[in-house]
LOZAPA-775602 format. One line per 10 residues: their letters; for each residue x, y, z of N, C-alpha, C, O, CB. Coordinates in Angstrom, 3 decimals, always signed. Glycine has a CB too. Layout:
BEGIN
a> X/Y/Z/X/Y/Z/X/Y/Z/X/Y/Z/X/Y/Z; ...
This chain:
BEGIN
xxxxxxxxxx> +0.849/-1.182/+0.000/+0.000/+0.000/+0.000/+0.888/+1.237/+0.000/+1.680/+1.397/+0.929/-0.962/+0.003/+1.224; +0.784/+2.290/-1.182/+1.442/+3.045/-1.235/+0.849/+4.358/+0.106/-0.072/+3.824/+0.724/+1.508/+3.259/-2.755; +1.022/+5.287/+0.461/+0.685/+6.327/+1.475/+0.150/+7.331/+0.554/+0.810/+7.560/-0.460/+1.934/+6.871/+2.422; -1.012/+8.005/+0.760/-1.457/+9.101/-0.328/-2.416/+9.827/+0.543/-2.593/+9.509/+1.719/-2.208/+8.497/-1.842; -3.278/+11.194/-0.280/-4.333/+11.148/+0.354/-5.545/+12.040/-0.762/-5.266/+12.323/-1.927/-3.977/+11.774/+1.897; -6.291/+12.226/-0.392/-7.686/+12.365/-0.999/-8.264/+13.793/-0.473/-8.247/+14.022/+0.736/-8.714/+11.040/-0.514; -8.766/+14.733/-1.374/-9.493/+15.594/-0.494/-11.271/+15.110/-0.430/-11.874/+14.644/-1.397/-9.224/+17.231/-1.126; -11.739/+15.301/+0.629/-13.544/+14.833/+0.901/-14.087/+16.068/+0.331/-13.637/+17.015/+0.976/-14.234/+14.585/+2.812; -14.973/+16.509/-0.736/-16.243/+17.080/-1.345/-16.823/+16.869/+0.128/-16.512/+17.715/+0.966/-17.067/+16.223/-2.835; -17.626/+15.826/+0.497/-18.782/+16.105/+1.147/-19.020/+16.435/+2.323/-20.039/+17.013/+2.701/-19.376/+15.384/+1.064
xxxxxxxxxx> -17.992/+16.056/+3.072/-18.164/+16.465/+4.623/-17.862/+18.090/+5.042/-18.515/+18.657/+5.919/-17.057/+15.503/+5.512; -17.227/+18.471/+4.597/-17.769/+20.164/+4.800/-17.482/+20.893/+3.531/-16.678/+20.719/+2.615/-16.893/+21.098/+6.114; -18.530/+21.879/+3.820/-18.602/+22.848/+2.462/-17.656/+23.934/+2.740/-16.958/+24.184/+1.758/-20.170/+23.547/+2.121; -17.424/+24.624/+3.722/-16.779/+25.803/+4.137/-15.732/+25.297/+4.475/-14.713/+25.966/+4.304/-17.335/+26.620/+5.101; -15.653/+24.309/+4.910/-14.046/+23.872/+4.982/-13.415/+22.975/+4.084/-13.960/+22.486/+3.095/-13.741/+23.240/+6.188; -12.197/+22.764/+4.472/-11.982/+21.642/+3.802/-11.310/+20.313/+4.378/-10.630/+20.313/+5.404/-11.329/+22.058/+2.837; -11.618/+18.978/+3.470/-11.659/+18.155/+4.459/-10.930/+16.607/+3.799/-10.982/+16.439/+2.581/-13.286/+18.121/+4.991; -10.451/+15.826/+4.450/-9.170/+14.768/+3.694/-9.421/+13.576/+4.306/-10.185/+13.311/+5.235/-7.403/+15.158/+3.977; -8.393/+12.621/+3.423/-8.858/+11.583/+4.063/-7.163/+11.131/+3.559/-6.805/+10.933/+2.398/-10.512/+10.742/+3.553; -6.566/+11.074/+4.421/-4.650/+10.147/+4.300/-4.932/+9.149/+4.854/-5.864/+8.863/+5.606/-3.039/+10.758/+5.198
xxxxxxxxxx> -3.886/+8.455/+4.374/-3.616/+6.602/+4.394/-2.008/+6.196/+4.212/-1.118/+6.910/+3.749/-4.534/+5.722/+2.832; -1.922/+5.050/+4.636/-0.852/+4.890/+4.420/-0.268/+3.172/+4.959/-1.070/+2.509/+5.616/-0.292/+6.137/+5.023; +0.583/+2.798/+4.759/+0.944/+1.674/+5.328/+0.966/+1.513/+6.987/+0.358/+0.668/+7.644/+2.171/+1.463/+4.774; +1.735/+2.441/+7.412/+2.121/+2.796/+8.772/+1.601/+4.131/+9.405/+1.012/+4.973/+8.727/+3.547/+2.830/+8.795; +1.860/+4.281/+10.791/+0.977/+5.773/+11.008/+1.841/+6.490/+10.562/+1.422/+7.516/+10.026/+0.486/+6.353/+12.493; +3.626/+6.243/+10.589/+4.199/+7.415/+9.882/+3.702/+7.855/+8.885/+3.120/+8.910/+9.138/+5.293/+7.306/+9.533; +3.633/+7.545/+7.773/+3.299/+7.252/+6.266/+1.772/+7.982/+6.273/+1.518/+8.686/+5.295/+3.296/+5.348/+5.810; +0.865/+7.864/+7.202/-0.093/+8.164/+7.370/-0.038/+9.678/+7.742/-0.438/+10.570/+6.993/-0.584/+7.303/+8.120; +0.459/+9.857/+8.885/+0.963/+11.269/+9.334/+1.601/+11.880/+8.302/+1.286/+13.047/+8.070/+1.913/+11.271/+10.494; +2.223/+11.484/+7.795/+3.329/+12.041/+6.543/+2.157/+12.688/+5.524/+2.072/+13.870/+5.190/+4.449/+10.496/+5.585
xxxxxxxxxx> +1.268/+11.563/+5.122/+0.433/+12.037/+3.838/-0.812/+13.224/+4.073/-1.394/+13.956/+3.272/-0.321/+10.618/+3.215; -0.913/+13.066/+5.399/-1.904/+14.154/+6.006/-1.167/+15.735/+6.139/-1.817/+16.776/+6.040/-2.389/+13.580/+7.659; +0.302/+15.674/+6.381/+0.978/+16.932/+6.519/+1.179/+17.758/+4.826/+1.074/+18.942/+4.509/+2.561/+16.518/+7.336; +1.496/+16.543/+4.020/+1.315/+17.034/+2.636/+0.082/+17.555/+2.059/+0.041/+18.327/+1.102/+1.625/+16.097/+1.863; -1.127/+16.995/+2.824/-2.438/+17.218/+2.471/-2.497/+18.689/+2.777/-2.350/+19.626/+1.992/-3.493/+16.304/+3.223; -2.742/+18.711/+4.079/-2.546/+20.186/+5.031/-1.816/+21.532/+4.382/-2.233/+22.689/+4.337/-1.524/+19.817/+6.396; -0.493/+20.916/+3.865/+0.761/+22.291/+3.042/-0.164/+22.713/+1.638/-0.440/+23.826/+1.191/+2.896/+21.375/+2.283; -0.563/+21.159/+1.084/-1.165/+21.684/-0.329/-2.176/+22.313/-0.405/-2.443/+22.983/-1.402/-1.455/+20.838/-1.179; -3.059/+22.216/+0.784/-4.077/+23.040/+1.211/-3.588/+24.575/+0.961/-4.384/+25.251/+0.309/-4.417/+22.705/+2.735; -2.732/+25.038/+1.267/-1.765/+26.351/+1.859/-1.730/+26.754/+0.095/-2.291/+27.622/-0.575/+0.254/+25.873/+2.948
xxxxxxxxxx> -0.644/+25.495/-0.263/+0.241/+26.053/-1.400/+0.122/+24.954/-2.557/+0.570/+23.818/-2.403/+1.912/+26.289/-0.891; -0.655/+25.469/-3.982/-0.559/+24.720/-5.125/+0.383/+23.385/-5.296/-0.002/+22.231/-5.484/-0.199/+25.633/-6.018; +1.595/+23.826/-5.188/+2.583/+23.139/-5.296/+3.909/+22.405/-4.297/+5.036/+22.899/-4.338/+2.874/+23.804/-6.006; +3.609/+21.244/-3.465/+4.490/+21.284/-2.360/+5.790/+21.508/-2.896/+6.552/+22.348/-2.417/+4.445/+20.073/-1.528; +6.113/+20.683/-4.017/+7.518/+20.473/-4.484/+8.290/+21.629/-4.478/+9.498/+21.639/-4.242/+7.584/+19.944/-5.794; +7.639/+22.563/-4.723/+8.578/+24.362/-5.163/+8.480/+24.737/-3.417/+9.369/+25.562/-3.208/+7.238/+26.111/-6.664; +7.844/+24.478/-2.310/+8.514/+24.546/-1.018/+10.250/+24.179/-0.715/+10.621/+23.026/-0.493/+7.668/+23.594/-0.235; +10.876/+24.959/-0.740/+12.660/+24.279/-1.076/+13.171/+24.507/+0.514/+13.103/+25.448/+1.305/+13.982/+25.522/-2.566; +13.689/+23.216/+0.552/+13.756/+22.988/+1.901/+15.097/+23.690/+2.879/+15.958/+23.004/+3.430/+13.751/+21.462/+1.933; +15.015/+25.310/+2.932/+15.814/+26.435/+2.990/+16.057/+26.453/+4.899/+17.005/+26.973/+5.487/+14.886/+27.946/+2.142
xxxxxxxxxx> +14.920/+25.744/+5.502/+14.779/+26.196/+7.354/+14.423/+24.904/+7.421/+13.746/+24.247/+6.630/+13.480/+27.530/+8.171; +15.186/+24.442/+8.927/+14.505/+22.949/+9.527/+13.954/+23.440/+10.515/+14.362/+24.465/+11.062/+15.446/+21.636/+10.007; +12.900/+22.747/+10.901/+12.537/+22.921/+12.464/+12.187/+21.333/+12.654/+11.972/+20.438/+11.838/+11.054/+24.157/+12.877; +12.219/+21.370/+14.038/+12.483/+19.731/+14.727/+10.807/+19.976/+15.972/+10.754/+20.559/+17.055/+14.825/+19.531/+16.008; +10.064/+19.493/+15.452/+9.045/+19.041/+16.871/+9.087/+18.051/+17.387/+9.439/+17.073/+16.727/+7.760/+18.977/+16.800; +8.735/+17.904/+18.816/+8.638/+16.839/+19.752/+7.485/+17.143/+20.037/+7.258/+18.330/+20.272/+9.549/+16.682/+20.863; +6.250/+16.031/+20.112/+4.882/+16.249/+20.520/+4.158/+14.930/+21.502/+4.117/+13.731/+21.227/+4.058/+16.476/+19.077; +3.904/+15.271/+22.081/+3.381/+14.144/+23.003/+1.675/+14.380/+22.783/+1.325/+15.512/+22.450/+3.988/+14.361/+24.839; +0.626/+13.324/+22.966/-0.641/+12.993/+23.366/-1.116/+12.079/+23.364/-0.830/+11.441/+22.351/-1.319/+13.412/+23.011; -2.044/+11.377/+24.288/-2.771/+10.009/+25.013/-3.471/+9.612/+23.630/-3.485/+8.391/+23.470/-4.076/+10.329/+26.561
xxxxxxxxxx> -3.987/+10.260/+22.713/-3.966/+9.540/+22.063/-3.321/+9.935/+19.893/-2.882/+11.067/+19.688/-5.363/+9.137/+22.593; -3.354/+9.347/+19.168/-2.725/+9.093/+17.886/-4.023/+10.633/+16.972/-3.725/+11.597/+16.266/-2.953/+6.809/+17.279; -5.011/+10.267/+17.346/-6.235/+11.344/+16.905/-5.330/+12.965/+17.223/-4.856/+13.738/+16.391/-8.037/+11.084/+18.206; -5.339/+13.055/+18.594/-4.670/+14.612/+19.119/-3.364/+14.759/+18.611/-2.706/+15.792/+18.487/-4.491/+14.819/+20.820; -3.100/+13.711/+18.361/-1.077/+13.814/+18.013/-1.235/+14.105/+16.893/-0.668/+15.157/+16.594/+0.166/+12.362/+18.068; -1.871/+13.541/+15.959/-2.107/+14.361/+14.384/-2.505/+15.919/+14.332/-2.315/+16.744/+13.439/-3.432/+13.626/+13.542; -3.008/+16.020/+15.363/-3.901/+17.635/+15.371/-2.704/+18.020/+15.848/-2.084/+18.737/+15.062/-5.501/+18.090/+16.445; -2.161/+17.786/+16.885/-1.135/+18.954/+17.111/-0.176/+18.977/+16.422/+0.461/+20.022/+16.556/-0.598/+19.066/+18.252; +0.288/+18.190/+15.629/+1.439/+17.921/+14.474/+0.769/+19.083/+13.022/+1.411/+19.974/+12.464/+1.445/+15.714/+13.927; -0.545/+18.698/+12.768/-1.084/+19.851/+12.071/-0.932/+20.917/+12.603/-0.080/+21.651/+12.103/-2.264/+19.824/+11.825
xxxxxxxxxx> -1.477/+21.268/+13.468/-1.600/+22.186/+13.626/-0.093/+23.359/+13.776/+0.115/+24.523/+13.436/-2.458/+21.925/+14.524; +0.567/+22.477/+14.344/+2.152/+22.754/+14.045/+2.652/+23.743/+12.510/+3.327/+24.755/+12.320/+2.859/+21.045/+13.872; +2.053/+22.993/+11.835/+2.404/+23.299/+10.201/+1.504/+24.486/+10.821/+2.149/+25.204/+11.585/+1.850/+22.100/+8.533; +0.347/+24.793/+10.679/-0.580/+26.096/+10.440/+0.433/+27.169/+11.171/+1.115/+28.038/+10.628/-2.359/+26.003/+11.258; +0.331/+26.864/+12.477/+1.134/+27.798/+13.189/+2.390/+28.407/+12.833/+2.631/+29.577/+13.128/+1.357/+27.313/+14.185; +3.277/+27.603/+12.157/+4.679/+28.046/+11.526/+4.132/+28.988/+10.651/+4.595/+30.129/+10.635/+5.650/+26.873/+10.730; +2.883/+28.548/+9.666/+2.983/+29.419/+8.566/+2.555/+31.050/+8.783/+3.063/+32.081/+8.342/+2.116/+28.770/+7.511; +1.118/+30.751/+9.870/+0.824/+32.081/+10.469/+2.339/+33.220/+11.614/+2.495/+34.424/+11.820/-0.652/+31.494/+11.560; +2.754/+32.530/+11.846/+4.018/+33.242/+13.304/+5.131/+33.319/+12.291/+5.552/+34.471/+12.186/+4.619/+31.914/+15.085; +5.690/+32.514/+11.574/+6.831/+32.345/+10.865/+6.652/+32.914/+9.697/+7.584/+33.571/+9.234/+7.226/+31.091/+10.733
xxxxxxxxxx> +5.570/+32.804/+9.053/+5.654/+33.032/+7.378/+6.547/+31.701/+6.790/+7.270/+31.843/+5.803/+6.597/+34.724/+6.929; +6.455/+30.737/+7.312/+6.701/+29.341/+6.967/+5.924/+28.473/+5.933/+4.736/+28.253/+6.170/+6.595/+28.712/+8.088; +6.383/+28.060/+5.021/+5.891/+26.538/+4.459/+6.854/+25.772/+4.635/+7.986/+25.830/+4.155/+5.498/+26.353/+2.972; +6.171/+24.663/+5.693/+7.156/+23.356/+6.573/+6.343/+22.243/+5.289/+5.191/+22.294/+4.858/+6.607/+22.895/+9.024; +7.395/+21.355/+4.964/+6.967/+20.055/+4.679/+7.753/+18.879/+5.861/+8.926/+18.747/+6.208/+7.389/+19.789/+2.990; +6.790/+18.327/+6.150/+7.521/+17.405/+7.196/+8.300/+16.109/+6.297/+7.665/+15.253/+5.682/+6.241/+16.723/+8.409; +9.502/+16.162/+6.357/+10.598/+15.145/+5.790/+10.523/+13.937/+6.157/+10.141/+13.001/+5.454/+11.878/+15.429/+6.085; +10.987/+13.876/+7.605/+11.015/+12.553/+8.850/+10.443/+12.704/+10.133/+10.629/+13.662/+10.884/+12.438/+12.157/+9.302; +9.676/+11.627/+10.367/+8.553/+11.398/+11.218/+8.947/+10.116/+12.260/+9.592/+9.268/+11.643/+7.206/+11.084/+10.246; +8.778/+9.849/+13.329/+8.760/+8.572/+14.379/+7.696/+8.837/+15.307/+7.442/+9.893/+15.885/+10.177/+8.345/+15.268
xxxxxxxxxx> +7.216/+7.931/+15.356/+5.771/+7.811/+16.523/+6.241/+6.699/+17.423/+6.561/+5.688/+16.798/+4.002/+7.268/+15.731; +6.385/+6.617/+18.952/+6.662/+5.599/+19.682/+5.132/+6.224/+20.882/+4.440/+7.191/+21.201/+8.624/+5.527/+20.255; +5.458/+4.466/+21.161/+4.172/+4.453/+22.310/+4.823/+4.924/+23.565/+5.791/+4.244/+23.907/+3.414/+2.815/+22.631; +4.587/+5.692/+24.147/+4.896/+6.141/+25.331/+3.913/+6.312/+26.792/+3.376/+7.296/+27.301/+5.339/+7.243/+24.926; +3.968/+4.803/+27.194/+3.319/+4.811/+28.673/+1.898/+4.716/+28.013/+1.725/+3.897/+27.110/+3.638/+6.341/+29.828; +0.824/+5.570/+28.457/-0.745/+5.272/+27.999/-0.754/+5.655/+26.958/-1.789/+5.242/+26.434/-1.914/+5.845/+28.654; +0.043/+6.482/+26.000/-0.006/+7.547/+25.070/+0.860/+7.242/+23.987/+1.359/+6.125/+23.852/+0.336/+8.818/+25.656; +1.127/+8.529/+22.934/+2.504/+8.324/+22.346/+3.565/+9.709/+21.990/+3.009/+10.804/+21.900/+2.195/+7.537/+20.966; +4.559/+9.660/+21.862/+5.518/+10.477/+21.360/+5.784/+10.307/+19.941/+5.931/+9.300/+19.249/+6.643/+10.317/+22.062; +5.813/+11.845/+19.626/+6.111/+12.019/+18.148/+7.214/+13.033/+17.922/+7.156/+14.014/+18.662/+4.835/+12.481/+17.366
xxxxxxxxxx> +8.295/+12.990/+16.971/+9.407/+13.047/+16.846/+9.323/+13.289/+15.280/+9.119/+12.297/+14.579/+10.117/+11.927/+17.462; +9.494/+14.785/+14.552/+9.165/+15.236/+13.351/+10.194/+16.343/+12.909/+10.348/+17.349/+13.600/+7.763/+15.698/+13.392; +11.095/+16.077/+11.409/+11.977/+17.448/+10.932/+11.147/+17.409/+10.002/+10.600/+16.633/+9.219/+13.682/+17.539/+10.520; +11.235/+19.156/+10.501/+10.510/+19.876/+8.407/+11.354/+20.623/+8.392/+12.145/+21.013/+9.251/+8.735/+20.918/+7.897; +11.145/+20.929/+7.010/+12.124/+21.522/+6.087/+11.347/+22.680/+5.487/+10.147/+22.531/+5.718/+12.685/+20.473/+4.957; +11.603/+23.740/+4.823/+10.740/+24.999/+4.425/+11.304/+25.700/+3.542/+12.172/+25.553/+2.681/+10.431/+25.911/+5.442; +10.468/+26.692/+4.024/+10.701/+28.149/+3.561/+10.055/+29.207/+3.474/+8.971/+29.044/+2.915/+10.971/+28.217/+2.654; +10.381/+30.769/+3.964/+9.678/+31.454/+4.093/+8.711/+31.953/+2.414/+9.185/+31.829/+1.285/+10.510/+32.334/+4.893; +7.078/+32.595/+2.811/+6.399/+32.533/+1.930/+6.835/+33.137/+1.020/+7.034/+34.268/+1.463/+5.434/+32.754/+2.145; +7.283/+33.084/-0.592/+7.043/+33.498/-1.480/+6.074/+33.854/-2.633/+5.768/+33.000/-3.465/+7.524/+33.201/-1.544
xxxxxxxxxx> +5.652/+34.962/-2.676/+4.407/+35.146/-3.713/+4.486/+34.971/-4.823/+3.481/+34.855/-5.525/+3.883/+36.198/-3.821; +6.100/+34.882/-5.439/+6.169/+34.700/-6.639/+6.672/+33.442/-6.653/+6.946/+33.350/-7.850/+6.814/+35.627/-7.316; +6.984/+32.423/-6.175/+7.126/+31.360/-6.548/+6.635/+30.218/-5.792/+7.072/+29.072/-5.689/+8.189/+31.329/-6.769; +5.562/+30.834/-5.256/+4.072/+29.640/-4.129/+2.851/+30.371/-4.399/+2.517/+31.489/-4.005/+4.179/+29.604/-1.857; +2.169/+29.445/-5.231/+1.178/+29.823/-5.583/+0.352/+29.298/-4.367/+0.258/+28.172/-3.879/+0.901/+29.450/-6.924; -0.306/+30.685/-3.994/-0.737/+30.501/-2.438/-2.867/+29.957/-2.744/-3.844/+30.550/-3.201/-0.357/+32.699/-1.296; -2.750/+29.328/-2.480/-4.344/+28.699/-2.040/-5.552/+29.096/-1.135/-6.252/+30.108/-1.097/-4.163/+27.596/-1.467; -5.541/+27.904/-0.404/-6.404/+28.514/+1.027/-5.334/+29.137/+1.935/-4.183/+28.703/+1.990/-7.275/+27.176/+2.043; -5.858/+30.347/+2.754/-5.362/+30.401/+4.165/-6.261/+29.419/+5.240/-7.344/+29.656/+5.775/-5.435/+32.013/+4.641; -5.358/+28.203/+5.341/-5.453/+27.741/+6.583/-5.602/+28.403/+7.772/-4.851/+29.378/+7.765/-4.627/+27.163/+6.722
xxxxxxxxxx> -6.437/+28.296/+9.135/-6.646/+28.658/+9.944/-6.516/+28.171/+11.320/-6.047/+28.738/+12.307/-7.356/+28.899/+9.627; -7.014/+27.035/+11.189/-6.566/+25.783/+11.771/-7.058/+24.406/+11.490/-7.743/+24.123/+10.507/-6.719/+25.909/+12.972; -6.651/+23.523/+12.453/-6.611/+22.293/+12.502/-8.333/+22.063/+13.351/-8.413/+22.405/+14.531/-5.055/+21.788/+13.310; -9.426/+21.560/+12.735/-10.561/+21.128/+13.473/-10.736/+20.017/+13.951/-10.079/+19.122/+13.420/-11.469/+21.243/+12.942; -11.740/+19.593/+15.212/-11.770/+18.555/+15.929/-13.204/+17.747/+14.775/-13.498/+16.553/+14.806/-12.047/+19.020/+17.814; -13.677/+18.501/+14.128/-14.710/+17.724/+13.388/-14.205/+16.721/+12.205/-13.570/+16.974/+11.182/-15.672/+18.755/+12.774; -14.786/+15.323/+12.783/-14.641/+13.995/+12.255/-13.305/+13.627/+12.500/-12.871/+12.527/+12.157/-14.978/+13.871/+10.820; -12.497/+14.642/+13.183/-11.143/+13.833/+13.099/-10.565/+12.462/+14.039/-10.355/+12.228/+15.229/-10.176/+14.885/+13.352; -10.456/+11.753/+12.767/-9.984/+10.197/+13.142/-8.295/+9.632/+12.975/-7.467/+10.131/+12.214/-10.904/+9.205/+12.070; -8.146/+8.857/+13.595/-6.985/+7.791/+13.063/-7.499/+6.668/+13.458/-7.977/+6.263/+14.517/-5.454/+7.901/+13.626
xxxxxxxxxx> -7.291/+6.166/+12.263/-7.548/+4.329/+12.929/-6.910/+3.375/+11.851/-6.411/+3.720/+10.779/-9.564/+3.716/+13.065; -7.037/+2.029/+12.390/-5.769/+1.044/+11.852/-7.201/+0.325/+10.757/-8.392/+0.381/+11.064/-4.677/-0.385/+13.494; -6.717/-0.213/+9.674/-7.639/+0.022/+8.441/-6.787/-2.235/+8.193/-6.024/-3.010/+8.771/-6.967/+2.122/+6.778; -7.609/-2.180/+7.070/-7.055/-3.818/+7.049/-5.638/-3.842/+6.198/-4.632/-4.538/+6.337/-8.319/-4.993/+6.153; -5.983/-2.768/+5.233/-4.415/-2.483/+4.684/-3.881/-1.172/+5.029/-3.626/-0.295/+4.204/-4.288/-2.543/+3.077; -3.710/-1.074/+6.423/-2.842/+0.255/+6.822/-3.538/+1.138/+7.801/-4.212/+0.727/+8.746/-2.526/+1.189/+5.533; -3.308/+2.453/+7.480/-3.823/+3.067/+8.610/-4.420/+4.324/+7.668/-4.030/+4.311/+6.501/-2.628/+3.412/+9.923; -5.239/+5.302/+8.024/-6.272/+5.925/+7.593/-6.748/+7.029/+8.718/-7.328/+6.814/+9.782/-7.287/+4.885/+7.232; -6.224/+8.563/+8.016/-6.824/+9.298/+8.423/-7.971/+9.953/+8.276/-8.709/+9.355/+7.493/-6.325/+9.684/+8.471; -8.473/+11.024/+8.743/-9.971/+12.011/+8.020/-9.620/+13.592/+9.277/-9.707/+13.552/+10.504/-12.402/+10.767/+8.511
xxxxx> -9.334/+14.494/+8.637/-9.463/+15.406/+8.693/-10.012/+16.700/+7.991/-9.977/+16.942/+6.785/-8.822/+15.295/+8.909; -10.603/+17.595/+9.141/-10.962/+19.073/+8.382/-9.897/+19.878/+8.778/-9.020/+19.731/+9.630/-12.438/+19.865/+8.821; -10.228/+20.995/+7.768/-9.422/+22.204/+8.049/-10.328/+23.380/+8.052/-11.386/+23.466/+7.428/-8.284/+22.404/+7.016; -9.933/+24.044/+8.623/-10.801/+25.734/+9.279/-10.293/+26.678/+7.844/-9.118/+27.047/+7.841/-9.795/+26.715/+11.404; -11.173/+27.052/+6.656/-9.962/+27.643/+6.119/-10.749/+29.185/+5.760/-10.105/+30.104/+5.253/-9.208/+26.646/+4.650
């Protein structure tokens, strides 16, 4: 199973809303952060990976750890003037919960060479899932945009 993701038509009109997959939750997490940037910006690829930033994120459960990992990206782009693509990802179980361990790579916004999209706003709690699927794992998120 390759890792990809899908944008959802139907579940919200005013927002917008996805559905990533992937073999593993990395892969999964991974395809949801690409979802999220392309949301931002036409084109991830022309994001040139100029700034790293390194997060460490902890939460009880895999659902909140995606949101705050999103939401991560939104926040860089609003405080920073950032487009982060997340590179490398590790999720370990930690005690009831888990730890997540993420480098992105960037660059500050360019108008002439990021064709800019939605402004993201944030990361929403509506429908948002993770769960383990028969071939892989499978997200669904909205975005506030």
């Amino acid at each position: 199973m390759t890792s990809g993701y899908r944008y959802l038509e139907e579940i919200a009109t005013a927002d917008v809303a996805f559905e990533a997959w992937g073999a593993t939750r990395e892969e999964t997490f991974l395809a949801a952060a690409d979802a999220t940037l392309n949301t931002m910006v036409e084109e991830i690829g022309a994001v040139a990976p100029r700034e790293r930033r390194v997060f460490s994120l902890s939460s009880d459960s895999l659902d909140l750890l995606l949101f705050d990992l999103l939401q991560e990206i939104v926040y860089r782009k609003d405080a920073e003037r950032l487009l982060l693509r997340i590179r490398d990802l590790r999720i370990e179980v930690a005690g009831p919960g888990y730890r997540l361990r993420a480098e992105a790579a960037g660059e500050t916004i360019d108008s002439g060479r990021h064709a800019l999209l939605a402004d993201v706003k944030a990361v929403t709690f509506h429908r948002l899932a993770v769960e383990r699927t028969p071939s892989g794992w499978r997200a669904v998120v909205v975005l506030d945009v």
